[in-house]
C-alpha positions in Angstrom: 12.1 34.4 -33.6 14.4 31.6 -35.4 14.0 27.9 -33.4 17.1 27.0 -31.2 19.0 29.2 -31.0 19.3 29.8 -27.4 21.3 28.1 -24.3 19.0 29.1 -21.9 15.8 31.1 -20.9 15.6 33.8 -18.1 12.2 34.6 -16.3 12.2 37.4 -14.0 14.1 40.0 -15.0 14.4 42.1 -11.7 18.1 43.1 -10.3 19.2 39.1 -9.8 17.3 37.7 -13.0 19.5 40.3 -15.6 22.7 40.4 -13.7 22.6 36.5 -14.1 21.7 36.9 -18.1 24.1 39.4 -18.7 27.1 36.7 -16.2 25.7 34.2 -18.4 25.8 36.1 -21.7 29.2 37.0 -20.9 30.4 33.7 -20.6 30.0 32.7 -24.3 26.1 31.9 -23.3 23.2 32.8 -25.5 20.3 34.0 -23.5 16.7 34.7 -23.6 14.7 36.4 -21.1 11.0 37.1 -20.4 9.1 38.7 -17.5 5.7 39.2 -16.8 5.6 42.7 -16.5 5.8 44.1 -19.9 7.3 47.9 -18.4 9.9 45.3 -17.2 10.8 43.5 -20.5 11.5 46.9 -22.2 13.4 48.4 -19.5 16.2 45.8 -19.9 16.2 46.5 -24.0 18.8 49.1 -23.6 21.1 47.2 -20.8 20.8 44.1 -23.2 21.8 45.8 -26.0 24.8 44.7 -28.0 24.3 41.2 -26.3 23.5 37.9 -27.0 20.4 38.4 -24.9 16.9 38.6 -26.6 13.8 39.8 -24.6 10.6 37.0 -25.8 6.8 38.9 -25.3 5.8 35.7 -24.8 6.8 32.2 -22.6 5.7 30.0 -25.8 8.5 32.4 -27.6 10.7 31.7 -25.1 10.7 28.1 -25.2 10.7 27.5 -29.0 14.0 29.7 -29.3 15.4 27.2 -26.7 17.9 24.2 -28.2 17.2 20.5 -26.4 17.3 20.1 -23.7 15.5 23.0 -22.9 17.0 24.7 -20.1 15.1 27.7 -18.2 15.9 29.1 -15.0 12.8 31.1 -12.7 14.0 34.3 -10.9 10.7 35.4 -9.1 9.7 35.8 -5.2 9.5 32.3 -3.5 5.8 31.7 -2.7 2.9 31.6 -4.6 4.9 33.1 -8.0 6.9 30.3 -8.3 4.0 28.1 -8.4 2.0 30.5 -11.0 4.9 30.9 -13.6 5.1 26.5 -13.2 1.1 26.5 -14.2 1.8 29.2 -17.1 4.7 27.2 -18.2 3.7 23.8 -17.7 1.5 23.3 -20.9 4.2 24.1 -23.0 6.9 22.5 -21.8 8.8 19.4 -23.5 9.7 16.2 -21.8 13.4 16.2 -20.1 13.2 20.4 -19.9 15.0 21.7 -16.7 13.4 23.9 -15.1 15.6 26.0 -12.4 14.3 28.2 -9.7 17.2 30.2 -8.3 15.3 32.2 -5.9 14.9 31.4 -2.3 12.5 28.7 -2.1 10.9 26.7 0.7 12.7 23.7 0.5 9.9 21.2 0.8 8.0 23.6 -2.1 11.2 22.5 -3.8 10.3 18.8 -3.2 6.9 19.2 -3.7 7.2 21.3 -7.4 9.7 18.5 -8.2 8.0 15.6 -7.7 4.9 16.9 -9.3 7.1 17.9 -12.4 8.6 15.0 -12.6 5.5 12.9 -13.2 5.5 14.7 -16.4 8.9 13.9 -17.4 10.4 17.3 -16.4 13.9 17.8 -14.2 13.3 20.1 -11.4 16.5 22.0 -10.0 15.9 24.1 -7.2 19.3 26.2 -6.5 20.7 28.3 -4.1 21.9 31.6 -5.5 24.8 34.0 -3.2 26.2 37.0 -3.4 23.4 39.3 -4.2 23.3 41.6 -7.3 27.1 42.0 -7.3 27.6 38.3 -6.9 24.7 37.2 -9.8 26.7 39.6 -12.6 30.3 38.9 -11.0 30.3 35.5 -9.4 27.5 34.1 -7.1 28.2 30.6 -5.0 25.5 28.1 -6.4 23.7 25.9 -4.7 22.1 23.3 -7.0 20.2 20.7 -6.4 17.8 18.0 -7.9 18.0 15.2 -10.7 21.7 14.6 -10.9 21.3 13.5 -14.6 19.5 17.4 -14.7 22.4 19.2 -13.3 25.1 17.8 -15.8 22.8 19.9 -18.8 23.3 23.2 -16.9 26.9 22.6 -15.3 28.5 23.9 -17.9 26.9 27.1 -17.5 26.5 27.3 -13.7 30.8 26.2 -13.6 31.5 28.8 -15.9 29.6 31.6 -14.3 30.2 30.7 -10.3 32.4 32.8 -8.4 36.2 30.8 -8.7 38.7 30.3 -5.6 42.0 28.6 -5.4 39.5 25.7 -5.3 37.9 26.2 -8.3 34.4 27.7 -9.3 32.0 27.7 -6.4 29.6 25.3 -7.5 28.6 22.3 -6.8 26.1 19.3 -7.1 24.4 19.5 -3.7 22.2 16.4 -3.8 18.9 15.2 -4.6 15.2 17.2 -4.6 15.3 19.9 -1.7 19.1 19.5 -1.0 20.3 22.8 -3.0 17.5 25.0 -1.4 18.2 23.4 1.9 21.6 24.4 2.0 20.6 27.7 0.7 18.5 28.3 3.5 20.7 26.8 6.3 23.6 29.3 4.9 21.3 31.7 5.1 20.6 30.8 8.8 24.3 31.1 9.5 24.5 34.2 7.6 21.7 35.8 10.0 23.5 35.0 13.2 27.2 36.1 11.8 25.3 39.4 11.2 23.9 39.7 14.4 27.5 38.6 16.1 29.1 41.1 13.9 26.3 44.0 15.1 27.0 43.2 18.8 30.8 43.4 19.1 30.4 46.9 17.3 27.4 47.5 20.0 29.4 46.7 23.1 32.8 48.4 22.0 31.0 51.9 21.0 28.6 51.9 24.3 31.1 50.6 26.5 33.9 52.5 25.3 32.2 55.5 23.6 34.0 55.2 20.3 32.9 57.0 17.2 32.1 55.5 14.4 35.4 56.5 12.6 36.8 54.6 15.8 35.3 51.6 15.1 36.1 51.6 11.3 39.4 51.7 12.2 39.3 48.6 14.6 37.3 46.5 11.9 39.3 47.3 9.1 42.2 45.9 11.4 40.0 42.9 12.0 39.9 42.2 8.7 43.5 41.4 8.0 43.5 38.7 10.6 41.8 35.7 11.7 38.1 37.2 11.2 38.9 38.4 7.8 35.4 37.7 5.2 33.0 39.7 3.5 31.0 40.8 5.9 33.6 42.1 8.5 34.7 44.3 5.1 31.3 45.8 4.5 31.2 46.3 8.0 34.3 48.5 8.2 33.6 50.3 4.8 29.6 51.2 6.0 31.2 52.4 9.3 33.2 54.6 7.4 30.5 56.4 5.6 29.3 59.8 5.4 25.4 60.8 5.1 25.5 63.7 2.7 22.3 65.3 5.0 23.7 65.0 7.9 27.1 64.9 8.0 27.3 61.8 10.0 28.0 58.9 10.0 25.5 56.8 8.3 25.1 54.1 10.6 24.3 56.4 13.3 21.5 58.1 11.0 19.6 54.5 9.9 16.6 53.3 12.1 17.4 50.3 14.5 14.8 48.2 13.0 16.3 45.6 10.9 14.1 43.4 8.2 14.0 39.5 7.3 12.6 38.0 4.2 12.0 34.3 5.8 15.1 31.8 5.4 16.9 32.6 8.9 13.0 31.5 10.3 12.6 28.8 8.3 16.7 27.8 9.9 15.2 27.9 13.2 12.0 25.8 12.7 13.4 23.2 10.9 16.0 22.5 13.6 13.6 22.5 15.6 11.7 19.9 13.4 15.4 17.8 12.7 16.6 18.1 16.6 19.4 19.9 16.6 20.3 22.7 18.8 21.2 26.2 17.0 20.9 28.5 19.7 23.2 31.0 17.5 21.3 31.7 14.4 17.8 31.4 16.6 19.1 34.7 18.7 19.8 36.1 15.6 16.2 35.6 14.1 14.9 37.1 17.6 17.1 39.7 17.7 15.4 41.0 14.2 12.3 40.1 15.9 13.0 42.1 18.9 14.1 45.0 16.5 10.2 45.3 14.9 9.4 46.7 18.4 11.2 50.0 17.9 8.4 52.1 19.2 7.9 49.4 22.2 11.2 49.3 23.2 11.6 53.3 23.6 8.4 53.2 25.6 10.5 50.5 27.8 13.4 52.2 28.0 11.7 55.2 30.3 10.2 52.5 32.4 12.5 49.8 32.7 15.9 50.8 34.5 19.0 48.6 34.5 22.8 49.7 34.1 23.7 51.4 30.4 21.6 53.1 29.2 20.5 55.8 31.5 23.2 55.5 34.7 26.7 56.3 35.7 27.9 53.4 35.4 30.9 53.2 33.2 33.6 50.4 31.9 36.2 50.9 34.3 38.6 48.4 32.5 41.5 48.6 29.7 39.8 49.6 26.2 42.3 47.7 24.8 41.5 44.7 26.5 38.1 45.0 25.9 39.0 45.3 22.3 40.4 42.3 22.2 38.4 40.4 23.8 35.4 41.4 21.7 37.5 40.1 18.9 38.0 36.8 20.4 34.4 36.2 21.7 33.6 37.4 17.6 35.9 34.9 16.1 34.8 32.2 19.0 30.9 33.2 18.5 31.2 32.9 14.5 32.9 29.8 14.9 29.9 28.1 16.9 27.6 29.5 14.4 29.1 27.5 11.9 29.5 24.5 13.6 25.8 24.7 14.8 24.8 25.0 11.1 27.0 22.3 10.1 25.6 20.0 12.4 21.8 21.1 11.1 23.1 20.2 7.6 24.8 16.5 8.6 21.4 15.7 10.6 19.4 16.6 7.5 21.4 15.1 5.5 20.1 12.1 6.7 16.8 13.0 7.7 15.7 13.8 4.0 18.7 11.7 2.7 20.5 14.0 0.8 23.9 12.8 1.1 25.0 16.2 1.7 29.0 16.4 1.4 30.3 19.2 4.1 33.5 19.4 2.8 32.2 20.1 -0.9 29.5 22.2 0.6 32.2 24.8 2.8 34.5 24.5 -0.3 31.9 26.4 -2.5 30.9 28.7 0.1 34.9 30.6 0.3 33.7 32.7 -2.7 30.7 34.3 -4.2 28.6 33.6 -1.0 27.9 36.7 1.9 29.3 34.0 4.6 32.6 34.0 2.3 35.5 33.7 5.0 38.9 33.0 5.9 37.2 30.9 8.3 35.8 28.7 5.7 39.0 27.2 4.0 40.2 25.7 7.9 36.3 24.5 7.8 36.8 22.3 4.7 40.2 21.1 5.8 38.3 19.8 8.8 35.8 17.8 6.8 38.0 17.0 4.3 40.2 15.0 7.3 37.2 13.5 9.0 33.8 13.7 6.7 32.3 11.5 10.0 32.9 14.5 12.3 29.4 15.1 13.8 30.6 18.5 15.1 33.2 21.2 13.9 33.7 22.0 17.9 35.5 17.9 17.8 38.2 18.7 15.5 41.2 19.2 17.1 42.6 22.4 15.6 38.6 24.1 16.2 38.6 22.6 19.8 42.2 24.0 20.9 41.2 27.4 19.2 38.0 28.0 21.1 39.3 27.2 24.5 42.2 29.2 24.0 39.7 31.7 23.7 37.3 31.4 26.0 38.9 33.3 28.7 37.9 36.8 26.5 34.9 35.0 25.2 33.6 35.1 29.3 35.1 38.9 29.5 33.4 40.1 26.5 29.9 38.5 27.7 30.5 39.4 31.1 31.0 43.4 30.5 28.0 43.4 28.5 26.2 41.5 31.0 27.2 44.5 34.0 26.8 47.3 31.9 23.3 46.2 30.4 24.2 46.2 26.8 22.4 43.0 25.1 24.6 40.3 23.3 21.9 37.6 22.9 23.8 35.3 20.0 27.1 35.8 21.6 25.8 35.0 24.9 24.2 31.9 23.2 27.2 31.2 21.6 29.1 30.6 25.0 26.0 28.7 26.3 26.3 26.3 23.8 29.6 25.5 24.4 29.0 25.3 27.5 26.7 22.8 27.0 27.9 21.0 24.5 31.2 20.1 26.6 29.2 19.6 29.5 29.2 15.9 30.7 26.2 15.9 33.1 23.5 18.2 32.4 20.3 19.0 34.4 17.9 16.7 32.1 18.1 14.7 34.9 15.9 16.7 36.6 14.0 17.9 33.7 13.2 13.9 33.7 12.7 13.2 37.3 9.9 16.3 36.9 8.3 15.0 34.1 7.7 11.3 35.3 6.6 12.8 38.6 3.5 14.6 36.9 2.9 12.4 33.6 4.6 9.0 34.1 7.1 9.5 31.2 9.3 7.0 32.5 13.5 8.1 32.8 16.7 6.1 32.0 19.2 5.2 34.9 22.5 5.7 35.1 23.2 2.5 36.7 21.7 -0.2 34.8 19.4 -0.1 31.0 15.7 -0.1 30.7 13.1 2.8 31.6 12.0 3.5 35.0 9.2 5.0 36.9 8.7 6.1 40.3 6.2 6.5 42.3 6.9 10.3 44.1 3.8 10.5 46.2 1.6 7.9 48.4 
């Protein structure tokens, strides 16, 4: 193959890696692509063809069609593939190459792989890649992050082939080592519990008010055109207005209640954990999945442990079209506190692993591209943009006098599900952490008096500085 000739290289050449060659090809981009599996490299021969997209049979191929700086960018499974397509490239890589993994990476492997990389004079991006297969050939959101100096090589092409809003193209430079992975996998966490919020409001209104599936399209589609209006209320209306061929049924009524998770909404909940900042949202979302596993369990259960729906005669005696709306508002409410909750995750990591992260930036390239894509989003930025400092979205004043003027359906929607028995555990959460968040006195005081009494922690006083120990017994 003739020397450098090529803007960029492509490994991995699943769904993602070849939509993102041919976005990339289309774009005025020259690409080459490799994978591993040979079966794979010839299956693409045919989409590529009449492209500027060559298919190398080997990586020392690859790189000598590159021009300098060599750019390559790694589609494969996070893990342990990452790590052996780095040790088969590594010997032939040039100084000042940048290497990109866009999958969804760990992002301390990120920091890791980087630093170790960077001892041999090669830029490391790890980026965040949204939107799925649609997204990679149409438009994803990108993530990036890494060597600044790194990033301004493959900006043009990452600008050029980003999803675009009235804001321009939904990329941006997130910040140093980890940062664009991080952010990948905190959206992600957010992504997990809008899902789950989304899957409970449909849950409540069709047990509680027995509606049909073509019911319920009908009330998300309307949804949709409102406040709540985003990608994922849209999919939700179009999949509850599908048809099995089979069956004749709906198809949401036909798939197995036993939903999958490939890591990231985990990894959300264990780093806050790690960081210190409460996300009770997106953590009932990962449990809810969890909870989900247990299909087999939880029909044993159901014969054996009786509560109000299912199973009894206990009905919603209330106005359906109350109900509807206050589902809505505990939705809009609940999604709301998701995204603050993440937000906060990303501001106190920012500093942790001092990324410099810039929220305002960050929400901006999330309005397109991304599966968390949301009307929502645009207010979000205009929040940060008018306060970057704000250590909560639930301060700013427009967020603050929108949530309490919901609350009053918020309670209603939580408390119907709560009497009929129909679990809402991230919306429920939701509330609870408002609840606690604007509460003024909480019952650590307690919590503290309890641990000094059986291990001497000490407590703080009210009344006067220092730390304090009593003795409770004689």
């Amino acid at each position: 193959m003739e020397k450098g000739i090529h803007d960029i290289g492509m490994i991995g050449l699943g769904v993602m890696g070849r939509n993102l060659a041919l976005n990339i090809e289309s774009h005025g981009f020259s690409v080459i692509g490799y994978d591993i599996d040979a079966s794979k490299r010839e299956e693409v021969k045919a989409i590529f063809s009449g492209k500027k997209i060559a298919i190398a049979d080997s990586l020392p191929e690859l790189i000598v069609t590159l021009k300098r700086p060599h750019i390559i960018m790694m589609m494969v499974p996070a893990g342990k593939p990452v790590d052996d397509v780095i040790q088969l490239l590594s010997p032939h890589l040039k100084r000042r190459t940048v290497l990109i993994d866009g999958g969804n990476s760990f992002f301390m492997d990120t920091e890791r792989r980087s630093k170790e990389l960077e001892t041999a004079g090669i830029w490391y991006i790890g980026t965040g890649v949204s939107g799925g297969e649609y997204g990679a050939l149409h438009g994803p959101s990108l993530m990036p992050g890494g060597q600044e100096e790194a990033y301004r090589h493959v900006e043009p092409i990452f600008t050029a082939i980003a999803a675009r809003t009235d804001d321009g193209p939904c990329c941006t430079y997130v910040g140093p080592g980890g940062a664009g992975h991080y952010v990948k996998m905190v959206h992600n966490g957010i992504e997990y519990g809008d899902m789950q919020l989304i899957a409970e409001a449909y849950f409540l209104l069709k047990n509680a008010l027995e509606l049909e599936a073509p019911q319920l399209q009908e009330i998300f589609a309307e949804w949709n055109q409102g406040v709540l209006n985003s990608y994922l209320i849209d999919i939700t209306a179009k999949i509850l207005g599908k048809i099995d061929p089979e069956t004749d049924k709906p198809i949401v009524d036909v798939i197995l209640d036993k939903a999958g998770q490939k890591g990231t909404g985990k990894w959300t909940s264990q780093n806050a954990l790690d960081v210190g900042v409460a996300i009770p949202t997106i953590n009932s979302a990962v449990e809810a999945r969890i909870l989900s596993a247990f299909n087999e369990e939880r029909v044993t259960a159901s014969k054996v442990l009786h509560g109000s729906w299912p199973g009894s005669d206990k009905k919603f005696e209330g106005n359906a079209d109350t109900l509807i709306a206050a589902v809505h508002d505990a939705l809009y409410a609940s999604k709301i506190t998701s995204y603050a909750q993440g937000l906060a995750l990303l501001r106190a990591a920012s500093v942790e692993y001092d990324y410099h992260l810039n929220l305002a930036e960050i929400t901006r390239i999330w309005k397109g591209g991304c599966i968390i894509r949301a009307k929502l989003l645009d207010d979000i930025k205009q929040a940060f943009l008018h306060n970057p400092d704000l250590p909560n979205l639930l301060l700013d004043a427009k967020f603050a006098d929108t949530i309490c003027r919901l609350q009053d359906n918020w309670r209603l929607a939580v408390q119907t599900a709560v009497n009929l028995g129909i679990p809402m555990l991230a919306t429920a959460a939701s509330l609870a952490y408002f609840d606690s968040y604007r509460c003024e006195r909480l019952p650590a005081n307690l919590i503290q008096a309890q641990r000094d009494f059986f291990g001497a922690h000490t407590y703080e006083r009210v009344d006067k500085p220092g730390s304090f120990h009593t003795r409770w017994e004689e």
